[in-house]
BAFI-3210 file (N, C-alpha, C; in Angstrom, 3 decimals, decimal comma, padded with zeros to 6 digits):
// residues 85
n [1|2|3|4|5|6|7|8|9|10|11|12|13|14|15|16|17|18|19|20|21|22|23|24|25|26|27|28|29|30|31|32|33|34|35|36|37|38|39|40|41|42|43|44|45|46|47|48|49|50|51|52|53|54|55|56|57|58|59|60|61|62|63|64|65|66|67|68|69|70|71|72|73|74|75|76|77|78|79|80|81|82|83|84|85]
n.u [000,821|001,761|003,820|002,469|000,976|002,914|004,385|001,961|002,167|000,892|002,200|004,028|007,748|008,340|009,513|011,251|011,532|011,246|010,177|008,619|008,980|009,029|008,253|006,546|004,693|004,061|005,557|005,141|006,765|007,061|007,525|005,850|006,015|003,704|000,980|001,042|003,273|005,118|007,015|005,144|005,393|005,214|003,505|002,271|001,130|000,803|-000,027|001,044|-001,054|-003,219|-003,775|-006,314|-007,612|-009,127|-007,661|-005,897|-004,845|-002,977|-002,405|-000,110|000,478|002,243|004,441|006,853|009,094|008,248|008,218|010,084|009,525|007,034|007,165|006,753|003,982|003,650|004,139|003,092|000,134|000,957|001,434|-000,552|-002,945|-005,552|-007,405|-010,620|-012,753]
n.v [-001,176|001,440|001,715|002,050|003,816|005,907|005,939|006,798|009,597|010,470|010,871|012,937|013,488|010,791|009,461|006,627|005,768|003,750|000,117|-002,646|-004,942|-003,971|-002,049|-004,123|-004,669|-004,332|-001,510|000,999|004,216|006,994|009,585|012,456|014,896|017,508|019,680|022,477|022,085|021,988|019,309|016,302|013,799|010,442|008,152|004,543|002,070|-001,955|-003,518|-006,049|-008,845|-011,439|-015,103|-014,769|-012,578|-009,569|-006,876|-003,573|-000,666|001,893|005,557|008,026|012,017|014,671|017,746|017,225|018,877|019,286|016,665|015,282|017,048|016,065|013,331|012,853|013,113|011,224|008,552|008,346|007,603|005,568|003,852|004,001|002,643|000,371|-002,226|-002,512|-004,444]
n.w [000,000|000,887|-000,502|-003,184|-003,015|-002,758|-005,888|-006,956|-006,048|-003,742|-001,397|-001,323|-001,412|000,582|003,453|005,007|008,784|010,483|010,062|011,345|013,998|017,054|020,101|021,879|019,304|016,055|014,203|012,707|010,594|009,496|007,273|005,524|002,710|003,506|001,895|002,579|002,747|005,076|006,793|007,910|010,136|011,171|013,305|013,627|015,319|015,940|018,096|019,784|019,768|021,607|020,335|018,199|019,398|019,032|016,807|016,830|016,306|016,607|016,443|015,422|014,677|014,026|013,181|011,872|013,066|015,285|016,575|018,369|020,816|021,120|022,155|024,767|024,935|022,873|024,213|026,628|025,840|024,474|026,666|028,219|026,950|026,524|025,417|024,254|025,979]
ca.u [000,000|002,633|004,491|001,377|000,589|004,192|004,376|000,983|002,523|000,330|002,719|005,383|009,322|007,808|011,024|010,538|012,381|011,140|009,238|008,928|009,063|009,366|007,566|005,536|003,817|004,764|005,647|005,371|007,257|007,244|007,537|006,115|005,536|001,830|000,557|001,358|004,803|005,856|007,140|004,382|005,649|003,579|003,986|001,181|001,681|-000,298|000,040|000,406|-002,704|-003,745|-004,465|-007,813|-008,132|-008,953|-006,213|-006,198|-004,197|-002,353|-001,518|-000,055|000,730|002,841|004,888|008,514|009,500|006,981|008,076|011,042|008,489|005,511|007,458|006,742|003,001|002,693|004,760|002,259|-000,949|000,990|001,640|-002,051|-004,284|-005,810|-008,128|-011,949|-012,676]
ca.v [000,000|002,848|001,907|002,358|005,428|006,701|005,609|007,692|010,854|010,447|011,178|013,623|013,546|010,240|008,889|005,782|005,645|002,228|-000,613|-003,875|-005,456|-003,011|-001,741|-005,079|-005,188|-003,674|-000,091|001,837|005,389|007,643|011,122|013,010|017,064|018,648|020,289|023,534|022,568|021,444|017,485|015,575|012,368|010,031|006,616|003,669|000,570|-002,323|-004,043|-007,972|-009,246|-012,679|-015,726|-015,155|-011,051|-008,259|-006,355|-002,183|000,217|003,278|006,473|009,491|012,525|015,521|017,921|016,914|019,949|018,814|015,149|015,510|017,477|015,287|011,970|012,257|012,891|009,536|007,485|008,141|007,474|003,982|003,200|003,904|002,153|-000,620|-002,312|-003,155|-005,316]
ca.w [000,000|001,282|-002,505|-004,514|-002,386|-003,044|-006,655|-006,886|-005,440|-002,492|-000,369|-001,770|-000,114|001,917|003,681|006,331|009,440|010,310|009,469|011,310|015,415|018,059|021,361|021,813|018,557|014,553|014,198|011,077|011,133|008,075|006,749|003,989|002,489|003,615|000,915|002,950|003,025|006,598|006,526|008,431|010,676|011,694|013,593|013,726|015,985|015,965|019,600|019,826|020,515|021,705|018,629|017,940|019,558|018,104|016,636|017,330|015,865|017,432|015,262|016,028|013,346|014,188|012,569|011,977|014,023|017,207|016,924|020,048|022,293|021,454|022,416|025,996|025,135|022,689|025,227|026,884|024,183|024,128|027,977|028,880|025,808|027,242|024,144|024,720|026,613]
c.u [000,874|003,454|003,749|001,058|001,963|004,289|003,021|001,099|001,341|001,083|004,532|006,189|008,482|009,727|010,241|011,790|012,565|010,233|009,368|008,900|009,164|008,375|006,389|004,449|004,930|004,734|006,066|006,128|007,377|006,998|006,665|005,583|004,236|001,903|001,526|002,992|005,990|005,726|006,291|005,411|004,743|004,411|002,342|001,648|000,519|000,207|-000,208|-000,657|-002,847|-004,091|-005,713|-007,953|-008,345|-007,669|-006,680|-004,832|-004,143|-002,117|-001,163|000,889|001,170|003,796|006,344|009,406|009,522|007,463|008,848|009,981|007,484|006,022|007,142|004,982|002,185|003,114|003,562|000,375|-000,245|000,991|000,161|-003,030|-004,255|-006,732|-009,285|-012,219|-014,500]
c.v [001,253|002,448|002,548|003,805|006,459|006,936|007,045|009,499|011,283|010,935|011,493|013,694|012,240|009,726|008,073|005,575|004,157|001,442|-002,122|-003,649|-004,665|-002,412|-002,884|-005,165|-005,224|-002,170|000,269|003,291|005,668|009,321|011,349|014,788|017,167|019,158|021,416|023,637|021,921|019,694|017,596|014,034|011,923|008,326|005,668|002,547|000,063|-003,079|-005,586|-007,905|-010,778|-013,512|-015,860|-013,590|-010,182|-007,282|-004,862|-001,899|001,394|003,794|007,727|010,223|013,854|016,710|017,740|017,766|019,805|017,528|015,190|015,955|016,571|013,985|011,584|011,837|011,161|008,582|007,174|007,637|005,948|003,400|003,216|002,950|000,590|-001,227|-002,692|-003,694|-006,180]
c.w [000,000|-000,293|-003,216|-004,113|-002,745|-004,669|-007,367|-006,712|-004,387|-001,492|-000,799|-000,586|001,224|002,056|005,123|007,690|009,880|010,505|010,107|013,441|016,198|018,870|021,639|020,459|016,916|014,602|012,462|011,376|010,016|008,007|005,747|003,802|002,650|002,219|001,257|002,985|004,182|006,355|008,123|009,271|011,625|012,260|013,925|014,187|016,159|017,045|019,119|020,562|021,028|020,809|019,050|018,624|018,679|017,886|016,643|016,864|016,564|016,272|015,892|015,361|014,050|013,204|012,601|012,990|015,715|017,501|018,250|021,035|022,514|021,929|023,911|025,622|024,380|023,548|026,132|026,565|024,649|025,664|028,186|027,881|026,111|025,955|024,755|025,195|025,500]
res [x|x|x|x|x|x|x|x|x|x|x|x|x|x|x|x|x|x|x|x|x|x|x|x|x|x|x|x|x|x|x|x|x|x|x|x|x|x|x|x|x|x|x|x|x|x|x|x|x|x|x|x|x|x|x|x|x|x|x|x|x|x|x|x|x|x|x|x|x|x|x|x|x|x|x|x|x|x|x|x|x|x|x|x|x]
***
């Protein structure tokens, strides 16, 4: 999907930091240009789940600038998210 979306120019200047195992689940991490200009970063983790749970997705979208300050606030976003019960 993130190829075809790139390929597309969906997501001009995307650059990925990384892709694959990390903080108990999969972590996605990627860049790309706003319209307006300012590079966008964004991270999405999907949390191991149990075989047979529901699976839940985390996202959280900042501006490349904000990402350092905002790290305490998703640390937190990921320490607290408890999934449905």
């Amino acid at each position: 999907m993130r190829d075809r979306a790139a390929e597309a120019g969906a997501l001009p200047g995307y650059r990925e930091w990384r892709l694959g195992r990390a903080e108990g689940g999969t972590v996605w991490e990627c860049g790309w240009e706003a319209p307006y200009g300012a590079l966008l970063r964004a991270a999405q983790v999907v949390p191991d789940t149990p075989p047979g749970g529901d699976r839940w997705m985390l996202g959280w979208i900042t501006d490349d600038g904000d990402w350092a300050g905002a790290a305490a606030d998703w640390s937190t976003v990921r320490a607290s998210f408890r999934p449905p019960r």
